[in-house]
Every structure is written in C-alpha cells, then in structure tokens.
N, C-alpha and C positions, 0 to 999 in steps of 0.2 A: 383638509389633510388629504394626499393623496392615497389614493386606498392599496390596496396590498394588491389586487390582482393588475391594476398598474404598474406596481412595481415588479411584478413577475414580466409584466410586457415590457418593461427596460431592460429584464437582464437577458445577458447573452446565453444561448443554449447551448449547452453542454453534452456530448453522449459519452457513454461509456469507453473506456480503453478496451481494447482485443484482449482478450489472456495473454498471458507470456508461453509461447510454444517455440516449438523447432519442428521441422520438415528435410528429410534427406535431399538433398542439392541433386542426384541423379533423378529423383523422384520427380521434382520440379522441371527439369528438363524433357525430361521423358514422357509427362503425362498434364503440360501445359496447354493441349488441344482437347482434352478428351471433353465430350459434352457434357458426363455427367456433371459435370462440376460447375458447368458455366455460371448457373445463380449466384455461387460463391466467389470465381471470379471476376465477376461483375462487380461486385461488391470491394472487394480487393482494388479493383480500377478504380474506383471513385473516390474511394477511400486516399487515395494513392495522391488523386489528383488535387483534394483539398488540402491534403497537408502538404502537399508542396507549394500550394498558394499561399496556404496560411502562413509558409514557415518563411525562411528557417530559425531555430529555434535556440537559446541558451540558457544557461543556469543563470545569466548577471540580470540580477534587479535591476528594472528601469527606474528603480527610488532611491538607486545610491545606495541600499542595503548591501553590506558586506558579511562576512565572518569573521570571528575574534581574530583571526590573522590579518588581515585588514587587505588580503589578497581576493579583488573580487574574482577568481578564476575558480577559487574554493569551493564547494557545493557546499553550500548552507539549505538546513531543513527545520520544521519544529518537531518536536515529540508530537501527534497529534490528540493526543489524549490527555493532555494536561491542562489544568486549571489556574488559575491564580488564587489563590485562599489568603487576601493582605491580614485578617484577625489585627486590624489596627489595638494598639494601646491605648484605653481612655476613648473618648470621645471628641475630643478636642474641637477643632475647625473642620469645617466642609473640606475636604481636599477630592480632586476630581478619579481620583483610583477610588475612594469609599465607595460602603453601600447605603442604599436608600435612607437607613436608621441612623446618620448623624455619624457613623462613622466606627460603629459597635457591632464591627460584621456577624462575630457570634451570634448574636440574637436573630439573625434572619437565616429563617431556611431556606434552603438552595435551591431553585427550579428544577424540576428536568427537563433538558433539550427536546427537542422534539424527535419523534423516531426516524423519520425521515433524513437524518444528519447519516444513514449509511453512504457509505463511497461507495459500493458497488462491486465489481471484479477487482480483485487486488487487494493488497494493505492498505491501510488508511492512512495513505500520504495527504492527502487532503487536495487532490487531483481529478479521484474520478468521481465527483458526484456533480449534479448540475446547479445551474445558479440560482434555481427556482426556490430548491434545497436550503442553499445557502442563503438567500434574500429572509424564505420566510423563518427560517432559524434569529435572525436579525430581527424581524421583527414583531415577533413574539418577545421578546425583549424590550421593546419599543418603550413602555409606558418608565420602563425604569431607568432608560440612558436618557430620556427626555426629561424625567422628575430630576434629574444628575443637571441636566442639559442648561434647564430653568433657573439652578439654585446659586451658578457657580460664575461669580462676577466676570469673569474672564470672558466667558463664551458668552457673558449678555453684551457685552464690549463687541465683540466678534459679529454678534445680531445686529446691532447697529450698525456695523460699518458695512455689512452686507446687502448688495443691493436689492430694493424693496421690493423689486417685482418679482424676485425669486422667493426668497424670504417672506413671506405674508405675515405670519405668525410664529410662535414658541414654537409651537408642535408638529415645526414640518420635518417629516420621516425622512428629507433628503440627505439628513444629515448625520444618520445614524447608518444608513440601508444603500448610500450608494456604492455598488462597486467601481474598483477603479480603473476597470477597463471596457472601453467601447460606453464610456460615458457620455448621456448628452450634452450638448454646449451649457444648456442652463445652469446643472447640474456642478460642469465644471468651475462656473464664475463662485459657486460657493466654495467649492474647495479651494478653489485659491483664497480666499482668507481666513482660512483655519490655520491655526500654528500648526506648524514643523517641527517635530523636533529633529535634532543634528543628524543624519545619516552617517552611516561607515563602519562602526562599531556595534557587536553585539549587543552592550548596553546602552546602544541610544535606539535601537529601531522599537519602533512603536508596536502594540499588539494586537492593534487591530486593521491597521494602515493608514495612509495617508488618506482614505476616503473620508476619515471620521478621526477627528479632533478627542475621541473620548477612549479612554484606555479598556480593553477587555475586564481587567480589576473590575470596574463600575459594574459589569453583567452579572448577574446574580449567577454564581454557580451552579453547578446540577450537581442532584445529590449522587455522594458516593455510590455507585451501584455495585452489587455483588447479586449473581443471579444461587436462587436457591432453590432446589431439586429435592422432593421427595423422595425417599427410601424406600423402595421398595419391600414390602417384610422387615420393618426397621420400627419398631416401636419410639425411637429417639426423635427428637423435633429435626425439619428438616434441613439439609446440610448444604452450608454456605459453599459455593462451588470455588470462588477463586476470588481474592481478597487484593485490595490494593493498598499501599502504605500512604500515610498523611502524617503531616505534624500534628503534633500534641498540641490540643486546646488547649493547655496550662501554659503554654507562650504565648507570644503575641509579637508583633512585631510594632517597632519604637515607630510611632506616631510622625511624621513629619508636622514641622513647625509653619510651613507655606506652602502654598500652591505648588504642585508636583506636575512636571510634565507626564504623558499616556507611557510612553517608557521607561518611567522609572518603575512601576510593577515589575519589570523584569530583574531587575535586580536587587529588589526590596522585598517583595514578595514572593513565598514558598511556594513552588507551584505544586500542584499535588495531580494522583490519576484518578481518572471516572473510566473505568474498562468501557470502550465501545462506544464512547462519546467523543464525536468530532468537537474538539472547539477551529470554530468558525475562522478564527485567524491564520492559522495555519496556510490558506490561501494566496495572504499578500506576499508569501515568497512563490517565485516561477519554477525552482528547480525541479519539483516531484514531475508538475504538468511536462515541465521542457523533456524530460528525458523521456518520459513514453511518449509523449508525441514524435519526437525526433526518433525514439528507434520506430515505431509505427509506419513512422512516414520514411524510412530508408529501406525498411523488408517491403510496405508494399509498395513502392516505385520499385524494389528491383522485381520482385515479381510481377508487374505490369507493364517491365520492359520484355521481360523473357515470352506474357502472354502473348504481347503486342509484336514484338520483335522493333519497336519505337526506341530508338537511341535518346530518345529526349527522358525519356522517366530514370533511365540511369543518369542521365546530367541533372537530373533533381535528387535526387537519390543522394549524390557526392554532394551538391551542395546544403544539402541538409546533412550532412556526414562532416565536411569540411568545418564548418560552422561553430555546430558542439564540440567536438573533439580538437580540432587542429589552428581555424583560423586566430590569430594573436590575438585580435582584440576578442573574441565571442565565446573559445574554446573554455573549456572545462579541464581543470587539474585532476591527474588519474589517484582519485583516494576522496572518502570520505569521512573526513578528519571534524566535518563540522555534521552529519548527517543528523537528523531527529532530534537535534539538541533540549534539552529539557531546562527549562525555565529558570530561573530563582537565583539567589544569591550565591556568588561562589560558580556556580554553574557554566562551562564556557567551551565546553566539548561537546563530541558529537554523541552517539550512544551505539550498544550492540545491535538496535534494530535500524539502524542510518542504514549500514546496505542492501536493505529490501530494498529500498526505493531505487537502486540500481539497477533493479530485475530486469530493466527493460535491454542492458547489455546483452541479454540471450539471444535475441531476434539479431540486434546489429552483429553481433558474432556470426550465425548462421546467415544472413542478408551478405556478410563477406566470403562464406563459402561457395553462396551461390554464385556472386561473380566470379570471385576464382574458376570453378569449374565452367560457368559459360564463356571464358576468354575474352571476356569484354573488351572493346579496347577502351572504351572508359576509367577502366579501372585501369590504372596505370600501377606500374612498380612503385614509383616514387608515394604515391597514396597508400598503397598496401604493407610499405614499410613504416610509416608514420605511422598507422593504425597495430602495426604489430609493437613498435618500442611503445604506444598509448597505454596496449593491452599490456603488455608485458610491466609495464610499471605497477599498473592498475593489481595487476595478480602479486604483486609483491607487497605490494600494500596490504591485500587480504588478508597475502597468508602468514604476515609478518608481525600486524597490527593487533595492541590486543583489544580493539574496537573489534578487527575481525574474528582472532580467535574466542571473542566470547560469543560470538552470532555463529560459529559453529559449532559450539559444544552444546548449544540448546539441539532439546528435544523436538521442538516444534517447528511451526512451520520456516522460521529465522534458520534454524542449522538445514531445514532441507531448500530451502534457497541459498544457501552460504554453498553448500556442495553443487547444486544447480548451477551457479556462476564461476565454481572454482573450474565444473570440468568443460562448461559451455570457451571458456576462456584459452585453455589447453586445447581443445580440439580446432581453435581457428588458429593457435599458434603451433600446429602441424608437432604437437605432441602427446600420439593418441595414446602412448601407452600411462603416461600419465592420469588420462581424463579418466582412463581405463581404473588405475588404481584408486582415484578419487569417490567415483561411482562403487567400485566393490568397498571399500570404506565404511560409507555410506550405509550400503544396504547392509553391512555386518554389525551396524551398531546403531547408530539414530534411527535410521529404520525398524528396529527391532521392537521396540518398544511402542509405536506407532498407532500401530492396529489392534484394536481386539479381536478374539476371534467371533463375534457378534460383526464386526465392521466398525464398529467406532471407532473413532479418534479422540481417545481422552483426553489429548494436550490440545484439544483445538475446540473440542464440546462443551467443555470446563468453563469455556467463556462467556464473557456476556451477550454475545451472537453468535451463539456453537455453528447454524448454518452455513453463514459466512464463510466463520473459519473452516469446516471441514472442505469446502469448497477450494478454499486457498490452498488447504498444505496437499489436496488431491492435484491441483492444478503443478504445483511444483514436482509432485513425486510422477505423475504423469511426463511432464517433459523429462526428466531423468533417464524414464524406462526410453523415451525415444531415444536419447542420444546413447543409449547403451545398444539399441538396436542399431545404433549408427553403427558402434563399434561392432557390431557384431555377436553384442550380447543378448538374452535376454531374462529381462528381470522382471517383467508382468508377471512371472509366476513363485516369483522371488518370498517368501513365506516369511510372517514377523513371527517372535517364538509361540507366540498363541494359532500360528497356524491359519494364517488370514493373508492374503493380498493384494491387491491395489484393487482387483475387481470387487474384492467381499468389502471394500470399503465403500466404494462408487455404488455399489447393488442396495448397501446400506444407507447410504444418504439418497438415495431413491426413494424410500419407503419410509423417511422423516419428515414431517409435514413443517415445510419452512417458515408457518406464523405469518408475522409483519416481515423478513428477509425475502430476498430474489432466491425466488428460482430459477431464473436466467444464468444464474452464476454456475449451475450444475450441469447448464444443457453442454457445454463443449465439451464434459467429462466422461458422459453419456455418448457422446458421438466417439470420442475416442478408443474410450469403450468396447462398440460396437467392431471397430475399426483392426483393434490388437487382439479382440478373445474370442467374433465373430456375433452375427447375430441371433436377437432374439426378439421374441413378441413384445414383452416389456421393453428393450430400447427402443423398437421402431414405436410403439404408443407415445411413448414420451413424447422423442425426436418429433414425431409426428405435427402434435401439440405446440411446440414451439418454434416452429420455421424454419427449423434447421439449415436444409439445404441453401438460405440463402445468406447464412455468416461464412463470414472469412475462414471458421476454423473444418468448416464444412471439405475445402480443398486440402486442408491439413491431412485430416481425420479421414482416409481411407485406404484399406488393407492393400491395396498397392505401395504404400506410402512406406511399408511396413515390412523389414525380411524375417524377423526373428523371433515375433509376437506368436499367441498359440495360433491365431488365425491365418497364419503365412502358412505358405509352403513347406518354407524351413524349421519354422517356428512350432510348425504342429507336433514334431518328434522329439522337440527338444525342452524337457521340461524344466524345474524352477533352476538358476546359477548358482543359487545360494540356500541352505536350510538351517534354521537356526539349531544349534547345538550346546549344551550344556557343558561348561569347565569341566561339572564334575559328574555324568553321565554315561562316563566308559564308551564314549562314541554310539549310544543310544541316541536316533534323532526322534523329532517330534515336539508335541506342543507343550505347553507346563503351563500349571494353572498361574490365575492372576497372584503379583504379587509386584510388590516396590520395585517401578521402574530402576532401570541402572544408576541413572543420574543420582537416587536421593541414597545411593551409597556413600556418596561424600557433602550430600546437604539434605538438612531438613526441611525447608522449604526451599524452592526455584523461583527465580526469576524468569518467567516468559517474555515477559513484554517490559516494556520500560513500567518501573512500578508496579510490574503484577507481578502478585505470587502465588505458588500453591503448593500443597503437601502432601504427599503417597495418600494420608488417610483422603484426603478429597479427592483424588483421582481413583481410586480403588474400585470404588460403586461402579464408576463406568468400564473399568475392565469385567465385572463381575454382570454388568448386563442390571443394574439393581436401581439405575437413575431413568425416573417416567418420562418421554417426552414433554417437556414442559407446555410444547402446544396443542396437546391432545385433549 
C-alpha cells in the first residue's frame, strides 16, 4: 500500500488566495516606485506572473459537469458544509452509497473530519485550502471506502479488468485518494476503467469525482457539530452556540433494490449541515478556485504592468479577463442562479450564500479602475464596454434575485459581502452616488448590530470557528471602509449602536487566542489597521511576527493609500459619518445596552449560513461579554 506521505508527494501544492481588498487607482499610480513597498511588490510580480502561466481560467468543468439548466456557462457550486445522511430503510443489499453496517446507516456513528479540512482566508468555497488537506482528509477515510471497495461485485469486476502492475492488491489507496488533476500516468490508466456516470445534469454528477468510482454516501459522516461556550456567572449548563437542522431519524429513505450509481446520493439522499466542516467534494467543481484565481491573476498583472511599465502583464491581465468573462466558448453567465447548491432530493438551485464565492468581483472591478485611469492602450473601449453590460447584468441579478436579496438581509458576514459587491460594482460602472448610498445603507443597519462594544462579533463567534469567521466579516467591513474613503467618506470611525468600530473589533480579535485556526487570516487586518487609525506598539509587534512587509496587502495597507481614515491628513478632523441612534430617544445619541439584534424582530431564529441557525437567547452572552474563550 502506498503510504500517505506519498500521497502528499503526488498532490499538487496549493497556497492561500490574497483577501479580497481595494486600493485607490490614484494611489497606485502615484506611489508604484516608492521603496518602502518593494517586498510586497515583488510579491505582487510573481504572483502576477504564475497566474498568467497557469491560466487562463473558467467556471466550465473539464468532466462535462453542468448546472440544472444544463447551460455550461452557469456557475455551479456545492454548499460546502453538507453531508449525505442516506438513513437507508431495512438492510437489504450491499448498495455502494451504504455504510460499512450492511446498510443500517443509523447504527454507525459518524467520524469527525479532521481539523485541518480549514480553507483558510475566505468562505469555505472549497478553493482555498491545499491538497495535502484534502488527500489526508481522504484518507483517514481509507479503511472504510476500501471495506465498501472489497465488498461490492461491480468494483471486484473493475479490479480484474484493471491493469496488474497498477492494481497489485484490494487495498491500493489509489483508488480512493487520487486527485484529478496533475495526476500521474499510472494513476490515470485506473481511472479510466472506473464507471462514469452520465455528465450534464445536476443529478448525474458524482460526489466525489471522476477520481473515484465510490460515492461520498459511503464516507462516514462527521458528527453534527455545535460548539458549546460556558456562561460566565451562569449556574445553567452550558449554552449550545449555533445549531444546524437535520432530518428526522424516524424517516428513512426507501432502500434501493440494485446497485446505484456514486450519483444517485445526490438525489436520494437528505444532505444535511456539519458547521465548519468541509466535505472534501466540493472540489471536483472548478468554479469557486476559477474565479479568485482569475480576479488575482487580473489585479496583479495590472498592477505589475503599472510597477513595471511592461505592456505584456496587461496583455495577460485581458486575457485572463477575456476568458472568464467574455470569450464564447470559456466565459461565465453574469448571476449565480446555481451558486452553493445544497444537496438532496428536490434540491436544484443555488442558495443565499452562492454569492460569496463571487467576492473575488471586487479586485476585477478595482483592476478596471486602474486601467481606466492609467490610459492603457490595452485596455480598449470595445473591452471596457463588454465588461460594463457583464457588470451591469451581473448587478441586476443581485439586486433583483431573491437568491440575492436574502444574502443581504443577513446580518453576517453574507449581507456585509452582498453590500461589498453591490457598491464595489456601481463604483466601476461610474455611479458613485449610488455605491455612496449603498455603503450608508449598510452602515445604518447590518452594521449596527455587528459589533459589541467589547469588539466581538456575535454573528460570526457563534460559529464553529468563531476565528475564522471574525476574520472574514473584518475583512469585508474593512474593504467597505476603503471604498467609502474612495468616495470620499469615512466610516472607520463609523460606531455600531453599542459603541464599537471596526478598530475595537480588529483590537479584539487581537487579544483572542486562535486555538487550531490561522492567525495568518488576521495579519492583513492588522496592517490595515495600522494603515487607517495610525500606529501603535501592538500592531508593529504583531506585524512584526508575521512578515508582513512581504505580502501583497502590505502595498495595499499604507496611510498614503488612504484620504479620509483618522490617520490621514483629512481624515484626522473628521470623525465617525454615522452614529447609531434610537427610533425612540428624542435625538439622544449613544450606545444602548445588549439586547435582540434587529433581525429577530421578525424571526425567532435566523438562518446564517446554509442550514445554520441561531436565536437572540444564543447570541446575547456574547454581546453581554459572558461567553469564555473557548481556547483559553
């Protein structure tokens, strides 16, 4: 058998995506020499220069996977956090979706995934994490898709007819663990005589890919997780944070009578959530990876033409631009009508959290401001108007959809990415007073509720990797406050009603000890930080610690960059846009103690995430400062 640290040396290396940021276009021009920056830079060039090799890039499956429209232009995505739970009827026959127990899923308890299944910066599109990740997640699994592997006449058919020198025995791991990209030749000759099932349709793509003949069903699921936080001064036991919905054990699902192919779990079986657990599949689609590669690899080739004054990084730039967006055959349709689709029977749309995975629009938006104001002659009219009827479709879909409108009414970090792209989107389509209204929106209501005055972030700490998340919805409300300083506003000092803002939340997740999560996720947050409110001893220590100077957000992230923040010029006189104010407080401003977010005026419990939910009683504790670090 080949051993595991081999198979980490087959798979391909993976690093993290950039954040999602903006950078004022005068900024960029103006201060594309300076030295302090060069590290970062540097960085930006190379970065520039692989993903123009590697690319270019698009949403369409090279497996013939479609979306239920059967338009491969469509963005197809998985929910990542879902599960297959088949709960077969009876015991019946072996069928290759069962579990290890004869086909009586109930009776087997569920694994947990390994913790290492984090994605890293961003949502958990199932993009940014490496193969290493994903192989050993695979294989931890091993002994049980193999016992599947062994038992199931079809796949001993399959054994046989596969060639011997690959094949040696039952329990070779190639057939479970190989990915399906940048595979070696041996590797390939087995895949090719594994069944197929039919490409094209939502319910024929398989769940785990073409690499493996065996359906995610068979993996033993991981147990439902809900993280659970002591009470500070609370004599009651302690309080389940955020809870996910599952079907009822008193059903079952009707037993099939024959051998099932790896895709019929999809629409036979209920999939259900695990908060904060990647399932592994999610992968064999390209879309999440295509789009942050492709906006990555279009901001920095145009910013490594501007450093360079090199006309050839903007002709990489456009052709990875051309590609996603525009060329006939590769381009992508402006909507995400199939985005995060969640699993099971019945199931065949996308969901309210599909448009994060979009995030990476922000960068391509600002990467077209740049050009614009550099006069490129690369960037042609004819280009720049295909990209705006792109954009402009693309925003009408948002704000029209009610995929989109329910990804703005959330409180979390979904509504402050929903605002992030609605005004990232208006400001390239040269309508600032809009992005203007969008952002004051924003900060007068989803924002509000946000922050504690402690710093916390209740709708994002509640989770099963509070780190994480406080990380992500920082990273979102941060590029906001930028592109309001685009406009001309500033919101860094912008106050939620408890009197807290973006800095007491960054100050806060500073002083949180992140466990088993990155703390790499918080360093750009820190620099920007430093960057809008000016510095201090604690951010240069940090900064210090984690090499700052030599990431790409580094060039971002400096009070040049910046007109309106307190650490500007401008910025230093002019304090918060916005202060939260009371219906019914006769124009008294100021902070008001904790009490039920706005949203759960009109629901009892919320939906944050695909299948997660929560209720004022469980988020309360953490505006109240009364839930202990769980890693302390």
């Amino acid at each position: 058998m080949l051993s595991y640290s081999l198979i980490v040396l087959l798979a391909i290396h993976r690093t993290l995506g950039d954040p999602t940021d903006f950078v004022h276009p005068d900024y960029v021009l103006q201060h594309a020499h300076d030295s302090s920056t060069n590290s970062a830079k540097a960085t930006i060039t190379r970065n520039a220069q692989s993903l123009a090799k590697n690319g270019p890039y698009s949403i369409i499956n090279n497996n013939g996977v479609s979306a239920p429209s059967g338009d491969k232009h469509d963005y197809l995505s998985w929910a990542p956090y879902h599960w297959p739970e088949c709960n077969w009827c009876g015991t019946g026959r072996t069928h290759l979706v069962h579990s290890g127990n004869g086909g009586n899923e109930t009776d087997t308890e569920p694994t947990e995934p390994p913790s290492d299944q984090d994605l890293g910066p961003g949502e958990d599109t199932g993009d940014n994490y490496d193969d290493a990740s994903y192989v050993q997640a695979r294989f931890e699994h091993l002994d049980n898709i193999l016992d599947l592997a062994s038992r199931h006449n079809r796949l001993l058919r399959l054994r046989r007819s596969a060639p011997s020198s690959v094949i040696e025995n039952s329990s070779s791991p190639i057939l479970s663990l190989a990915p399906t990209t940048g595979i070696p030749s041996a590797m390939e000759s087995v895949l090719d005589v594994l069944p197929q099932a039919p490409f094209g349709t939502l319910s024929l793509i398989p769940t785990v890919g073409i690499s493996s003949g065996i359906s995610t069903g068979s993996l033993p699921t991981p147990t439902s997780h809900t993280t659970s936080q002591h009470i500070a001064g609370s004599s009651s036991a302690p309080q389940a944070a955020v809870k996910t919905d599952k079907p009822s054990k008193s059903t079952c699902t009707p037993s099939p009578t024959k051998s099932i192919p790896p895709s019929a779990t999809w629409t036979t079986c209920p999939y259900v959530a695990r908060d904060g657990q990647v399932n592994p599949d999610v992968r064999t689609l390209v879309g999440a990876g295509a789009i942050n590669q492709a906006s990555d690899g279009f901001l920095s080739n145009v910013l490594a033409s501007v450093f360079s004054g090199n006309r050839q990084y903007v002709k990489a730039a456009v052709n990875i631009l051309n590609a996603f967006f525009l060329d006939p055959e590769t381009r992508m349709n402006p909507n995400v009508n199939y985005g995060q689709v969640v699993r099971g029977p019945g199931n065949n749309v996308g969901t309210f959290t599909g448009p994060l995975d979009m995030r990476g629009l922000i960068k391509v938006t600002n990467a077209i401001m740049i050009l614009r104001s550099s006069n490129s002659p690369d960037w042609t009219s004819e280009l720049d108007q295909k990209m705006r009827t792109w954009m402009t479709q693309y925003l009408q879909w948002l704000q029209s959809n009610p995929i989109g409108q329910k990804a703005r009414s959330r409180p979390n970090n979904h509504g402050t990415f929903y605002y992030l792209s609605i005004s990232a989107l208006l400001l390239a389509l040269d309508k600032p007073q809009d992005a203007t209204n969008a952002l004051e929106e924003f900060f007068r209501t989803t924002f509000q509720d946000q922050i504690a005055k402690s710093g916390e972030q209740p709708f994002e700490s509640v989770r099963t990797r509070p780190f994480h998340y406080r990380c992500f919805n920082l990273e979102g409300l941060i590029v906001l406050a930028k592109i309001g300083d685009y406009l001309g506003k500033n919101y860094w000092d912008t106050k939620t009603k408890y009197g807290s803002t973006i800095k007491t939340a960054i100050d806060f997740t500073m002083g949180v000890k992140p466990g088993s999560e990155k703390i790499e996720e918080l360093v750009p947050h820190v620099a920007a930080a430093m960057a809008a409110y000016g510095p201090s001893q604690a951010y240069t220590n940090f900064l210090n610690k984690e090499n700052a100077p030599n990431e790409p957000f580094w060039f971002y992230d400096q009070v040049s960059a910046l007109s309106h923040a307190p650490a500007s010029k401008s910025g230093s006189s002019k304090r918060s846009m916005l202060v939260w104010r009371r219906d019914d407080d006769d124009g008294v401003t100021g902070t008001v103690d904790p009490e039920c977010p706005t949203v759960f005026l009109e629901h009892e419990r919320l939906e944050i995430d695909n299948g997660v939910f929560v209720t004022c009683k469980e988020l309360l504790p953490y505006y109240l400062g009364h839930v202990e670090d769980q890693y302390s």
